[in-house]
C-alpha positions, 0 to 999 in steps of 0.5 A: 476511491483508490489509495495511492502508496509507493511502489518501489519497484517502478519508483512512482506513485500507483494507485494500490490493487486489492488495498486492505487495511491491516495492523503492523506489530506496534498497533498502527494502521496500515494499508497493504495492497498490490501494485497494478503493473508488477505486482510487487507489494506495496503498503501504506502506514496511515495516522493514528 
């Protein structure tokens, strides 16, 4: 299942391309992937 996040760039709701879960520097989950359509980066901080 694809995650969705917010893609600043085109200001709508996309699922993540090549998604992969990664931790910030003060410990917590987040998913960063490519947007589909232009490619900018997107992220997702997820809960605890």
């Amino acid at each position: 299942m694809a995650q969705q996040g917010y893609c600043v760039k085109c200001k709508a709701k996309r699922d993540m391309k090549d998604a992969k879960e990664v931790k910030m520097k003060n410990g917590r989950k987040a998913l960063k992937g490519s947007c589909p359509d232009c490619g900018t980066g997107m992220y997702k901080i997820l809960g605890k």
